[in-house]
C-alpha positions in Angstrom: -10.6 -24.9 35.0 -8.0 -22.8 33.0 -9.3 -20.0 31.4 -8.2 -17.1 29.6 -9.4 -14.0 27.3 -7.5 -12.3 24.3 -8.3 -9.9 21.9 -7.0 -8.9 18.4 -7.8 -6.2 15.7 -9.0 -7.2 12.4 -6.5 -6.0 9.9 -7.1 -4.4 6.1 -4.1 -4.9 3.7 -4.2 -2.1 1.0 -1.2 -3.1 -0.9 1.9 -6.1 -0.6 4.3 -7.9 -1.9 4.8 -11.8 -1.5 7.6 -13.4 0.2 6.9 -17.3 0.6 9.9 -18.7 -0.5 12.0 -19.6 2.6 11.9 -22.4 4.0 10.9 -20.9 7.3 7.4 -20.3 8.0 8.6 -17.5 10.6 11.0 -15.9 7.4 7.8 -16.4 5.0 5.4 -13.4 5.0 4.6 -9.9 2.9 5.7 -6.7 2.8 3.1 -4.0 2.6 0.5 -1.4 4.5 -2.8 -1.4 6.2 -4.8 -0.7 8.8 -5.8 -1.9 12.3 -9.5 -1.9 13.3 -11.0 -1.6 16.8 -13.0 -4.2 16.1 -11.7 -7.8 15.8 -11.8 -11.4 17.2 -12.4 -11.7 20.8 -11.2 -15.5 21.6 -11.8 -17.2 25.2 -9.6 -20.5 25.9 -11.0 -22.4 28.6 -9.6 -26.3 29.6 -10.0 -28.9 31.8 -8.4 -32.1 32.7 -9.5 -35.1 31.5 -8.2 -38.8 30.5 -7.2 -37.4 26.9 -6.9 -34.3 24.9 -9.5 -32.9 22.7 -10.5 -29.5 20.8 -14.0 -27.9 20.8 -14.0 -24.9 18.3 -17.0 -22.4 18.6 -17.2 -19.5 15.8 -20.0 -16.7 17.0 -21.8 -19.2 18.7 -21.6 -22.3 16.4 -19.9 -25.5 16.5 -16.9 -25.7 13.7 -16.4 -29.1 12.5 -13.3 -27.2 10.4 -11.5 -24.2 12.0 -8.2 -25.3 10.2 -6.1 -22.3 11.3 -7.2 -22.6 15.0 -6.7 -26.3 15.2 -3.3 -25.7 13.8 -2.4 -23.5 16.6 -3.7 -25.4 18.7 -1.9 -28.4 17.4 1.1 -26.3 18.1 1.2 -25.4 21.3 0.1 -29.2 21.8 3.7 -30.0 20.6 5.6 -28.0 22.3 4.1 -27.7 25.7 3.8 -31.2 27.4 2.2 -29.6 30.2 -1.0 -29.3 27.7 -1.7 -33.1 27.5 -4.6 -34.2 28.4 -6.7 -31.2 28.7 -10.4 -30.7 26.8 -10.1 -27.6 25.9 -12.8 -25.0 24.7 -11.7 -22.3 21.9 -14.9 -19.4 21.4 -13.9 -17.3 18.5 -16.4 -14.1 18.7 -15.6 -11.9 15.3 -17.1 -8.3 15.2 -16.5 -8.4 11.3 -17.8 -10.1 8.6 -15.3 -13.5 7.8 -13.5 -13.8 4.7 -14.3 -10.1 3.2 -10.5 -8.7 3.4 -10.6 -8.3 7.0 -8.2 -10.6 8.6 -10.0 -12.6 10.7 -8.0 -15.7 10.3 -5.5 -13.9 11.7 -7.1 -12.6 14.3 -8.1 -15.3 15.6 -4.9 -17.2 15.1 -3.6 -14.3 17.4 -6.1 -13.9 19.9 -6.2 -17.8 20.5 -2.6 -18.2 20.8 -2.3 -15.4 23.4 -5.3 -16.7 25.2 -3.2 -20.1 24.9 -0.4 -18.6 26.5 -2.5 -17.2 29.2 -4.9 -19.9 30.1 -1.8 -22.5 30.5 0.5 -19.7 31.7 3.5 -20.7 29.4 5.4 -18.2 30.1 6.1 -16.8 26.5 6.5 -13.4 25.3 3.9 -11.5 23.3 6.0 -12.0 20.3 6.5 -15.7 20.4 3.0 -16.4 20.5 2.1 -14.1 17.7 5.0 -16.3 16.1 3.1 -19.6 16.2 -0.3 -17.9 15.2 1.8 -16.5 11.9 3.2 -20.1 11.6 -0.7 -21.2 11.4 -1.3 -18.7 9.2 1.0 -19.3 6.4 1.1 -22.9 6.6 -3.0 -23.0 6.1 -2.1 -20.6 3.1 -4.9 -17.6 4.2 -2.5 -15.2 5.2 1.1 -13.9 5.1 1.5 -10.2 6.8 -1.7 -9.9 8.7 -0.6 -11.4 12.3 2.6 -9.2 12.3 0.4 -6.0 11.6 -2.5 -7.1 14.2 0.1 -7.9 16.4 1.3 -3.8 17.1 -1.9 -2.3 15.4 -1.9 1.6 14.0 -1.6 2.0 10.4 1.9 0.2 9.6 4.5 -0.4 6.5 5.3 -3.9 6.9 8.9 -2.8 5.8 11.0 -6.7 6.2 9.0 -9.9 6.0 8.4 -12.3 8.3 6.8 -13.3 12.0 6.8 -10.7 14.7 10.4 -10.4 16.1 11.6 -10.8 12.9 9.9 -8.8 10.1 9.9 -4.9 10.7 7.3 -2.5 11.0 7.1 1.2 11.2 3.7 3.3 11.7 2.5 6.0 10.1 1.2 8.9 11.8 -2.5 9.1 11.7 -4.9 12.1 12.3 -7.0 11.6 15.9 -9.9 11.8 14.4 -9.4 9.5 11.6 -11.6 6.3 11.2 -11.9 3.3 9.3 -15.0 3.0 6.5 -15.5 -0.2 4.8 -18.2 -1.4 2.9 -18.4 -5.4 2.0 -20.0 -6.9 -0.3 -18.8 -10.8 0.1 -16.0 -13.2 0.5 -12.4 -13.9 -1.8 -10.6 -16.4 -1.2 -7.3 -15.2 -0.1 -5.7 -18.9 -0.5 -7.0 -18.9 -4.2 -5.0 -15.7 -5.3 -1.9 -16.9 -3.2 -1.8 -20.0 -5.7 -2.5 -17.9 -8.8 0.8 -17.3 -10.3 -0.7 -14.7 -12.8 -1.7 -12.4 -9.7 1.4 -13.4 -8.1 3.4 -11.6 -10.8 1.4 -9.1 -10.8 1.4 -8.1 -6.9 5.4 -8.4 -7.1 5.9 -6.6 -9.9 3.7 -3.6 -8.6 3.6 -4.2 -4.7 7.8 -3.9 -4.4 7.3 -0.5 -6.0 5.0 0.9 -4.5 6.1 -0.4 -1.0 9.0 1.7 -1.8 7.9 4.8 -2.4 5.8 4.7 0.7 8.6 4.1 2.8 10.2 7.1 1.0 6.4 9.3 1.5 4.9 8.0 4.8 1.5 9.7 5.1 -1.9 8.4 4.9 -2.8 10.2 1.6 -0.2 8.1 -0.1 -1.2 5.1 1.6 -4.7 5.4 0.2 -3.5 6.7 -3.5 -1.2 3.9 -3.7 -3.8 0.8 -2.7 -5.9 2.2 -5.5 -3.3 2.1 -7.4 -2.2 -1.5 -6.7 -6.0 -2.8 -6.9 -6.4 -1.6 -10.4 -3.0 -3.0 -11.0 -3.8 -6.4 -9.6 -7.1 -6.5 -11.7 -9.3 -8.0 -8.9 -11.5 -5.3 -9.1 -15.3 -6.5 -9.5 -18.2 -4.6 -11.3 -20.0 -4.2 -7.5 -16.4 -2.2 -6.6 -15.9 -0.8 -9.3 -19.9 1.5 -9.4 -18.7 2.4 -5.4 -15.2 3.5 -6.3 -16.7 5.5 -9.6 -18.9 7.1 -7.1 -16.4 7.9 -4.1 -14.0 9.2 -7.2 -16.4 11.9 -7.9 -16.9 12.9 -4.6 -13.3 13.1 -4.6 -12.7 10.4 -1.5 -10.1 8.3 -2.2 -11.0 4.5 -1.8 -9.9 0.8 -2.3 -9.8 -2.5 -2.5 -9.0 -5.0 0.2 -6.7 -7.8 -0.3 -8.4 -10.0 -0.3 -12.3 -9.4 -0.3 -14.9 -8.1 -2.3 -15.6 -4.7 -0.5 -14.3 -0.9 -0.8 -12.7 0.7 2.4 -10.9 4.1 3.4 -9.4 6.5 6.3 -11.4 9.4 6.3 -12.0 12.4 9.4 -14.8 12.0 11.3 -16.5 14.6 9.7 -16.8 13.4 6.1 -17.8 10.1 7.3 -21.5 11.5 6.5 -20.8 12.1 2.9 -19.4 8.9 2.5 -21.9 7.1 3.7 -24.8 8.4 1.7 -22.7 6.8 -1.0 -22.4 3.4 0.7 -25.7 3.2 1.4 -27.8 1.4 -1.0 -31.4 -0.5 -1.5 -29.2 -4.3 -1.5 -29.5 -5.7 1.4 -26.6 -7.9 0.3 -23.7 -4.6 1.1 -22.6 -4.1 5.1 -21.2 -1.0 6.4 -18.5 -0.8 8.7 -17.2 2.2 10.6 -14.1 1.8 12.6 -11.8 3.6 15.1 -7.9 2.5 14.4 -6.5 0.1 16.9 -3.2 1.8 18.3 -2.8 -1.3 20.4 -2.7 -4.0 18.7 -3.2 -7.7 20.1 -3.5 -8.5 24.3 -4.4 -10.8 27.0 -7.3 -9.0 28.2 -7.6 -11.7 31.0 
């Protein structure tokens, strides 16, 4: 049996700009910022030989009869490596975050499955050219444009250029050591919805460029923060749910946003203010998780 083990962070996107108009998946992508979390998808590859190929997808422990973005990986390793044929082959997605709240878990899994690909079969390819396929996947399947080239090197990044890793750029901002990562998620968005809706689309160009700018220009983690807030209430996808949390954190004076894209509230705050924070997260519905993060500085690997 061929087996193999990859991990990679789940990513929040503060604030982008949308580049999808090349006719090269690996040229298509965003620029914009966010974070890496230490928590992410964890994705085992296991395969044996057998008279023909097939796929088994399992999501935290449950069959998936859809998995679109991982059977598009899949699909394209299948292509290009001959020496793949006639394999069963077992994909176990394990996500430590909630799916579909702003996270980047398609991506992460897209990543951590094409490196556990790569390592299972032993292909041979670099870190990068895997991460190109899973960032293929991802904007093909329409759920994601930037997140595989930030979950690919981790930290807190400006996705400066667009496109797959090895060809967009990224630079890191410094972060303080004991800085973490506070989220708290209320539910799903779709991400593929808003990249469809040409009235959001206008509005996260005509905003995101800017402010992409100016953070190049001003690199610090204040300004990161400041000017996601900024681009949420400029993008209008704000709900009422965000909008009593971010009231709240406003009057504490913590700075907080919005995801893109899922219906939660997240910031980089020290270790020490997490308390405070928290007592404002916290709330009777049982319908809210909280997530505390360190910041993944390592972005995606083979573990084994």
């Amino acid at each position: 049996m061929k087996k193999a083990r990859a991990f990679a962070p789940c990513h929040i996107t503060g604030l982008f700009q949308i580049f999808d108009q090349s006719t090269s998946a690996l040229y298509t992508g965003s620029r914009g910022a966010g974070v890496s979390l230490s928590r992410g998808a964890e994705t085992v590859v296991k395969a044996t030989k057998a008279p023909e190929s097939s796929l088994r997808v399992v999501i935290n422990g449950f069959v998936s009869s859809s998995a679109e973005v991982s059977r598009h990986v899949v699909d394209a390793f299948l292509s290009r490596f001959k020496e793949m044929d006639n394999f069963e082959i077992s994909v176990e997605h394990h996500f430590e975050g909630p799916v579909g709240a702003g996270l980047g878990t398609s991506g992460a899994a897209a990543l951590s499955l094409a490196l556990a690909l790569n390592g299972a079969f032993d292909l041979g390819m670099s870190k990068t050219e895997a991460a190109q396929l899973a960032h293929v996947a991802e904007v093909e399947c329409r759920t994601g444009l930037g997140t595989v080239i930030a979950e690919t090197f981790g930290g807190v990044e400006i996705r400066v250029n667009p496109g797959a890793p090895g060809i967009g750029e990224v630079r890191c901002l410094p972060v303080p050591n004991d800085a973490v990562v506070a989220c708290l998620v209320f539910g799903p968005l779709s991400t593929r919805e808003f990249l469809s809706d040409e009235k959001v689309r206008r509005r996260i160009n005509g905003f995101g460029g800017k402010l992409v700018n100016e953070l190049i220009e001003a690199p610090t983690i204040f300004n990161f923060l400041k000017f996601s807030r900024q681009f949420a209430e400029h993008v209008g996808l704000i709900t009422d749910k965000i909008r009593h949390v971010l009231n709240a954190t406003d009057d504490a004076g913590i700075v907080c946003s919005m995801p893109m894209f899922g219906e939660s509230v997240f910031t980089l705050i020290e270790q020490e203010n997490v308390g405070q924070l928290l007592q404002i997260f916290r709330n009777p519905d049982s319908n809210r998780r909280i997530i505390v993060s360190e910041i993944d500085h390592q972005g995606a690997r083979l573990l084994w």
